[in-house]
C-alpha positions as CSV (number, residue, x, y, z in Angstrom):
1,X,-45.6,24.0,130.4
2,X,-48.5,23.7,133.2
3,X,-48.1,26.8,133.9
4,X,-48.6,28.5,130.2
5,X,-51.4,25.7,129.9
6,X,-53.2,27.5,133.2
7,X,-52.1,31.3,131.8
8,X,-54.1,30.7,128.8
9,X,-57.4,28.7,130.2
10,X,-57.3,31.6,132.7
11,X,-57.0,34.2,129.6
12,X,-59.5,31.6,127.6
13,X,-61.8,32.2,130.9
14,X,-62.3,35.9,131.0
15,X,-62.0,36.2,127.6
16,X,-65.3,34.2,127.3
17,X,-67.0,35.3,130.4
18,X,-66.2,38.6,130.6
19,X,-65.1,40.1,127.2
20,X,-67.1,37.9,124.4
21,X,-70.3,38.0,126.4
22,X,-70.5,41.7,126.0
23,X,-71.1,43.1,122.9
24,X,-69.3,46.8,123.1
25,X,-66.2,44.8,125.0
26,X,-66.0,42.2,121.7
27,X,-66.2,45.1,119.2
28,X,-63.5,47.0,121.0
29,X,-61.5,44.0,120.9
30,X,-61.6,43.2,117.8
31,X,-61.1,47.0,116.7
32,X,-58.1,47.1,118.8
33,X,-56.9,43.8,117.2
34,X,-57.3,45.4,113.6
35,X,-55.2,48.6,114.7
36,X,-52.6,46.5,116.3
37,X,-52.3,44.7,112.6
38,X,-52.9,47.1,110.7
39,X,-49.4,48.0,109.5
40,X,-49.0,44.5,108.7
41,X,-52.4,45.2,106.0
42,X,-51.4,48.6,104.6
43,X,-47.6,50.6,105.2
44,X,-49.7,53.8,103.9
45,X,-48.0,56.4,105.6
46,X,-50.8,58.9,105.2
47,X,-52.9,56.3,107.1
48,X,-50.6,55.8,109.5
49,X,-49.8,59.4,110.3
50,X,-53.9,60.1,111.2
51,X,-53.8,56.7,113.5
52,X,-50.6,58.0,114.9
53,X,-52.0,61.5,115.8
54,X,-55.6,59.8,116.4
55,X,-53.7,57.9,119.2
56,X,-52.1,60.8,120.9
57,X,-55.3,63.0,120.4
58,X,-57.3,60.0,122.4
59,X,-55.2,59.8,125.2
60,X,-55.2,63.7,125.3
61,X,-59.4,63.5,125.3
62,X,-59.2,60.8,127.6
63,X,-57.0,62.8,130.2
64,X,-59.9,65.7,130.1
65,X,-62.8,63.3,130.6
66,X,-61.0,62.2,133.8
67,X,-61.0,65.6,134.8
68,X,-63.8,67.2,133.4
69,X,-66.1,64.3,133.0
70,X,-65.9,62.6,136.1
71,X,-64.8,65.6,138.9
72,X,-67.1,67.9,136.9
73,X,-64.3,70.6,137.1
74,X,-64.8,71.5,133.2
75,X,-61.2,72.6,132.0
76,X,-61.8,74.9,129.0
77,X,-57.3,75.5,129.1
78,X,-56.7,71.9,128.7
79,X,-54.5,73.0,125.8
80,X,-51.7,73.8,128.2
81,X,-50.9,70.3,129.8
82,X,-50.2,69.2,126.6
83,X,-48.3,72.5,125.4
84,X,-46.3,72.6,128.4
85,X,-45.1,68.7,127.9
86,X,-44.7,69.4,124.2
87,X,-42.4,73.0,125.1
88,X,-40.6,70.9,128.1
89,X,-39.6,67.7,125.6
90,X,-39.1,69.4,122.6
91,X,-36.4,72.3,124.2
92,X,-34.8,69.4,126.5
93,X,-34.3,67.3,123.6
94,X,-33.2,70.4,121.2
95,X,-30.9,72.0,123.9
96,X,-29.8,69.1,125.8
97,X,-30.0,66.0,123.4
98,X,-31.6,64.0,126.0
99,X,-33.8,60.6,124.4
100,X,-37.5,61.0,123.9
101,X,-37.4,58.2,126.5
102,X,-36.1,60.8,129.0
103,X,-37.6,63.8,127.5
104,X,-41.8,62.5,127.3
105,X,-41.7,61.6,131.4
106,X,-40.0,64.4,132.5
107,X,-43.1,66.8,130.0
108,X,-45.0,64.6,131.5
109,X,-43.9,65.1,135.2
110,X,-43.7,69.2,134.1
111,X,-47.5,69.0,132.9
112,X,-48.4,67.1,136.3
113,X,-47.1,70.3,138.2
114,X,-48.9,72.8,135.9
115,X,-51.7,71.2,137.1
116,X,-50.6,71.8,140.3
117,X,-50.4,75.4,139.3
118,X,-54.0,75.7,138.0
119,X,-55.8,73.4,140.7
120,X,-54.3,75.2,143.7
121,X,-55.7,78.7,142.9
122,X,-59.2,77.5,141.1
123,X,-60.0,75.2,143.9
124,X,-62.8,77.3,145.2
125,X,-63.9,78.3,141.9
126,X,-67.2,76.5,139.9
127,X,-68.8,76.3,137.0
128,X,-68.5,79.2,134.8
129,X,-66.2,80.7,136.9
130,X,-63.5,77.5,136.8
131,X,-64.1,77.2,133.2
132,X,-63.1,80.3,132.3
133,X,-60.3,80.7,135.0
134,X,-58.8,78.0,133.4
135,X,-59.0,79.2,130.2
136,X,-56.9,82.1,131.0
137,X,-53.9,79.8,131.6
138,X,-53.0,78.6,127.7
139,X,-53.5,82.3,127.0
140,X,-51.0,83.8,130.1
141,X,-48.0,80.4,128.5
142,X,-48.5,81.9,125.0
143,X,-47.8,85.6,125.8
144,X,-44.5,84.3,127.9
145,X,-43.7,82.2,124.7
146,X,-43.6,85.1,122.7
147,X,-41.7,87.1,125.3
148,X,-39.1,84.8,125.8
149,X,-38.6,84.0,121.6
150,X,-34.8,83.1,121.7
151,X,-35.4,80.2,123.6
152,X,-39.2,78.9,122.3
153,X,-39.4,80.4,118.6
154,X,-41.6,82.6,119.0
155,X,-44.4,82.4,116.9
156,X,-42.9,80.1,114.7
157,X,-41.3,77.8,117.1
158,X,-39.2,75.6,116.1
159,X,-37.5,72.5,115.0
160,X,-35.0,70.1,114.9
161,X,-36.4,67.6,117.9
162,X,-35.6,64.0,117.4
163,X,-38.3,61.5,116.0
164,X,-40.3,59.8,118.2
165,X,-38.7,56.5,116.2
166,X,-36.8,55.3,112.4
167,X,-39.5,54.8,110.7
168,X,-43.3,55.3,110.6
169,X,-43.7,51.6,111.8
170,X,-41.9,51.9,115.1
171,X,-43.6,55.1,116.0
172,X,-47.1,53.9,115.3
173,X,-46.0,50.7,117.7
174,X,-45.1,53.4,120.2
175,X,-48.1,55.6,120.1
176,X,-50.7,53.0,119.6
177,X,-49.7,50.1,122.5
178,X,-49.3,53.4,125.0
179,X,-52.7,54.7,124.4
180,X,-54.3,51.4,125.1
181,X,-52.0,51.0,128.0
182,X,-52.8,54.6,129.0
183,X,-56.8,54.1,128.4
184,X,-57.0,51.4,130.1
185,X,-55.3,52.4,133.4
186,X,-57.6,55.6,133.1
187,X,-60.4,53.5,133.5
188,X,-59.4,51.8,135.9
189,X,-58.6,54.3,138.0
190,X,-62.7,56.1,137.0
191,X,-63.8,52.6,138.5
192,X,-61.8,52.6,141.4
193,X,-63.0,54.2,144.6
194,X,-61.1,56.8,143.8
195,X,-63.3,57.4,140.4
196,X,-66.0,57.0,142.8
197,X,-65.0,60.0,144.8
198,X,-64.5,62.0,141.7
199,X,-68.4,61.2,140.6
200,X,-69.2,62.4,144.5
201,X,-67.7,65.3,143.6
202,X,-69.2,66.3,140.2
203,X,-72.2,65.4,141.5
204,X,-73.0,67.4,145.2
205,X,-69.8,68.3,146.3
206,X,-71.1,69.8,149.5
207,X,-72.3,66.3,150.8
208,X,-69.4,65.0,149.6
209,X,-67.1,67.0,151.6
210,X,-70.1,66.7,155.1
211,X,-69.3,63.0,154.3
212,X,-66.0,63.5,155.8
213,X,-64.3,63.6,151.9
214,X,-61.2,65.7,152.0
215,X,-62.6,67.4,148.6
216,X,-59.6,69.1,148.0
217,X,-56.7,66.5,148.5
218,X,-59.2,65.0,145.2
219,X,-59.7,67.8,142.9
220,X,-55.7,68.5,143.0
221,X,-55.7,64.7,142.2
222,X,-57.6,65.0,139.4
223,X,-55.8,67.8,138.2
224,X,-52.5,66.2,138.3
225,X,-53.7,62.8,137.0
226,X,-54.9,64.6,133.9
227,X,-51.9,66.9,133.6
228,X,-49.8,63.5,133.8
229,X,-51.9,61.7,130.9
230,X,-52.1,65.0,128.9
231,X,-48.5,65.9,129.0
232,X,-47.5,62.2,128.1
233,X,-49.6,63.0,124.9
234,X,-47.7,65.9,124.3
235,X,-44.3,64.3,124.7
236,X,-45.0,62.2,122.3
237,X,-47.2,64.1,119.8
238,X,-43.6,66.9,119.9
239,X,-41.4,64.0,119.1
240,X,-43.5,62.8,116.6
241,X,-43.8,66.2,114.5
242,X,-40.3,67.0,115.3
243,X,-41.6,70.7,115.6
244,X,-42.5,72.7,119.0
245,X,-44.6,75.5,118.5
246,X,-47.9,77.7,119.6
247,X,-50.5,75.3,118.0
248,X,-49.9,72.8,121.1
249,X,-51.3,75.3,123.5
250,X,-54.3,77.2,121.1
251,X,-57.3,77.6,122.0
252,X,-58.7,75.4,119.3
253,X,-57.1,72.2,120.6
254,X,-58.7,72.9,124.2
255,X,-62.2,73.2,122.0
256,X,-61.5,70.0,119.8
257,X,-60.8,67.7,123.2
258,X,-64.0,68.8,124.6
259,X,-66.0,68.2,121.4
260,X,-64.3,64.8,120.7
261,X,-65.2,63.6,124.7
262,X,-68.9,65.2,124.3
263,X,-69.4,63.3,120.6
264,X,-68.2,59.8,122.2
265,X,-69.7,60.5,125.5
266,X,-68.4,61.7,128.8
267,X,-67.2,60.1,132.0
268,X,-66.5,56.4,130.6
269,X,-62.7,57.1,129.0
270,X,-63.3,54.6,126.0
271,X,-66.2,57.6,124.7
272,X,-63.5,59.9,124.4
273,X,-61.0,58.5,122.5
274,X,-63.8,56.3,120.1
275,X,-65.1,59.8,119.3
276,X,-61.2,60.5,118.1
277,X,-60.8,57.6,116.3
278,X,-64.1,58.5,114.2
279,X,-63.8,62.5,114.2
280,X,-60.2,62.7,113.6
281,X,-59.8,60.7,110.6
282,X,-63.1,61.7,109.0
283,X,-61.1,65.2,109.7
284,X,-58.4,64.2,108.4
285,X,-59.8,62.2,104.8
286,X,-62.1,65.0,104.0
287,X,-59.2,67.2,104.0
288,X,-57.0,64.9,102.3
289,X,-55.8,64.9,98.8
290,X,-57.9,61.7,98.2
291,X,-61.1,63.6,98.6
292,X,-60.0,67.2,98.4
293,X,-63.1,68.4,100.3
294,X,-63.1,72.7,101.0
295,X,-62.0,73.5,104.4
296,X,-65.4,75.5,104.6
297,X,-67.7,72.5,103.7
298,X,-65.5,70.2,106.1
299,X,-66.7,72.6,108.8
300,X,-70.3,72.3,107.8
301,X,-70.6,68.5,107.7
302,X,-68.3,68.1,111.0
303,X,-71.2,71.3,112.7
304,X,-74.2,68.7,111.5
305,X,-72.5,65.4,112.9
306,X,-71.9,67.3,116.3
307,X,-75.5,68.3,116.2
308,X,-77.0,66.0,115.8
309,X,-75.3,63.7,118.6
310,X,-76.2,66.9,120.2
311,X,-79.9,66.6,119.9
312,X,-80.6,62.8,119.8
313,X,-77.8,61.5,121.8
314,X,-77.1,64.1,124.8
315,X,-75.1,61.6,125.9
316,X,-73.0,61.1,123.2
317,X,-72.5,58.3,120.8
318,X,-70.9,55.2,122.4
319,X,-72.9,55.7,125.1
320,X,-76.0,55.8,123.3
321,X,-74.9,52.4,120.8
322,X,-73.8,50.8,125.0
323,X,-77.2,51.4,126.4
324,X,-78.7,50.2,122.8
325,X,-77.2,47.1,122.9
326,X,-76.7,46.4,126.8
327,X,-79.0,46.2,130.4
328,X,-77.5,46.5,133.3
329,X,-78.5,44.1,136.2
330,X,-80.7,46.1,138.9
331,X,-78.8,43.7,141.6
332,X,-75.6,42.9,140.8
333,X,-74.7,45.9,138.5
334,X,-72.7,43.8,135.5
335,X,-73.5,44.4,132.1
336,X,-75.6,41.8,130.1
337,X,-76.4,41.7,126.0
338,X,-80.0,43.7,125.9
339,X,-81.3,40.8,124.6
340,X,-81.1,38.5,127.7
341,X,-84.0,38.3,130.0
342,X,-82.1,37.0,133.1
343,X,-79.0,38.1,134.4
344,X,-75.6,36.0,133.3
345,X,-74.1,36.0,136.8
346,X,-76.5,36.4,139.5
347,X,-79.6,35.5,137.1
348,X,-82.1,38.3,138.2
349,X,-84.7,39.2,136.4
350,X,-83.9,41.8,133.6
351,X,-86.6,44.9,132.4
């Protein structure tokens, strides 16, 4: 009993000091709380189906921004990490009736060494150059999909793969605990030192690598780290569909993760997948049957919303609402509420 007592003054503790004090770390809380709930509110399972995808799409988008946001190697293929986990689980569990227990680490574990497969030959491309060498990749997978059509469908694909769970429930208490799980150890790893060596990278990788950084052994890291997030994404998005087919590695999907991580704002993993959680539904809605908006006007209002984040918040919209709301201290470096004039730990003076 004294040791539950000290486990939640302990949890009391951070909560309070570290969590509460902050106002983007209490809204995310209590967002996350809601979504945890929220099948206990409403069983809706057209709601539930967009939170469901929403979930998967964010911990796709939050794979890229590892990559592209903090290693500044901008993937423009990122489509195929996820297409490759979604092909490797779905066929597995089709051909060989293996669990999506099984099936989602070993996509997973096949996305980490298509990574390996794209980093090892890009590695001394740039820019332009690495963005489009990397698009090339989803495009080369979908021509050897077609080729090989008695084993991948084809154009069609196919079906017949095992739900992810029973019910829409269980799944939604899959999808939605992993990608909080998932995000979170993303951002850890962005504010490790190894995040710190990615930002070296993306931002002088020349000094980085005179500063005795084995620039390489990192980029390949960041490759595979992002394959592994992105193909446990597509695991699960295969399983939850119960379909495998050429829409996980299209071109579109590599264009939607990059718009998502630009709306919410690039190299802080929570942007990312809060830009997913506002895109993707309003998406989704405006589409819907409740609304019954045309496809074509859908398009226009999602071009203006992009546009104008575009123009008045370059860099993107949670990052914009953080730096509305929060200072940082010049000496210590934690986050304080933008009203406070001194800091909350080391009490320096705030501007």
């Amino acid at each position: 009993m004294n040791i539950l007592s000290f486990y939640v003054s302990r949890s009391y503790q951070f909560l309070r000091g570290e969590i509460l004090v902050i106002p983007s770390r209490t809204i995310a809380l209590l967002l996350c709380l809601f979504l945890l709930f929220f099948p206990l509110i409403s069983a809706n399972d057209f709601i539930l189906r967009v939170l469901i995808l929403a979930s998967i799409y964010a911990i796709f988008a939050a794979s890229w921004d590892l990559l592209s946001g903090y290693t500044g190697q901008i993937n423009f293929g990122h489509a195929l990490f996820f297409g490759v986990a979604a092909y490797t689980a779905g066929l597995l569990n089709y051909n060989l009736d293996l669990a999506p227990w099984a099936t989602i680490p070993i996509g997973a574990l096949a996305a980490v060494v298509a990574g390996l497969v794209i980093g090892i030959p890009c590695l001394r491309l740039r820019g332009t150059y690495l963005a489009f060498a990397t698009l090339a990749f989803p495009l080369i997978l979908l021509g050897v999909v077609s080729a090989i059509s008695s084993i991948t469908g084809g154009e069609r694909g196919f079906s017949g793969v095992d739900p992810l769970a029973g019910s829409r429930v269980a799944s939604y208490y899959i999808v939605f605990p992993s990608m909080m799980v998932l995000g979170f150890i993303m951002w850890k790893i962005a504010d490790s030192n190894t995040g710190l060596i990615f930002h070296a990278i993306r931002e002088d990788e020349v000094t980085a690598r005179a500063s005795g950084i084995n620039t390489t052994r990192y980029k390949l890291l960041a490759f595979c780290l992002s394959g592994l997030f992105a193909g446990i994404a597509g695991g699960m998005y295969v399983h939850f569909m119960k379909v495998a087919g050429p829409s996980t590695l299209e071109l579109l999907l590599s264009f939607q993760v990059i718009i998502w991580a630009v709306f919410g704002g690039i190299a802080t993993i929570y942007g990312p997948i809060a830009g997913v959680f506002i895109l993707y539904p309003l998406r989704e809605f405006l589409l819907s049957r409740y609304l019954h908006v045309p496809g074509e006007l859908t398009m226009l209002i999602f071009a203006c919303i992009v546009l104008i984040v575009l123009l008045f918040m370059p860099q993107g919209l949670i990052t914009w609402l953080r730096d509305k709301t929060e200072k940082i201290c010049p000496r210590c470096k934690l986050q304080n509420v933008a009203t406070r004039s001194k800091c909350r730990v080391c009490t320096a003076d705030l501007d």
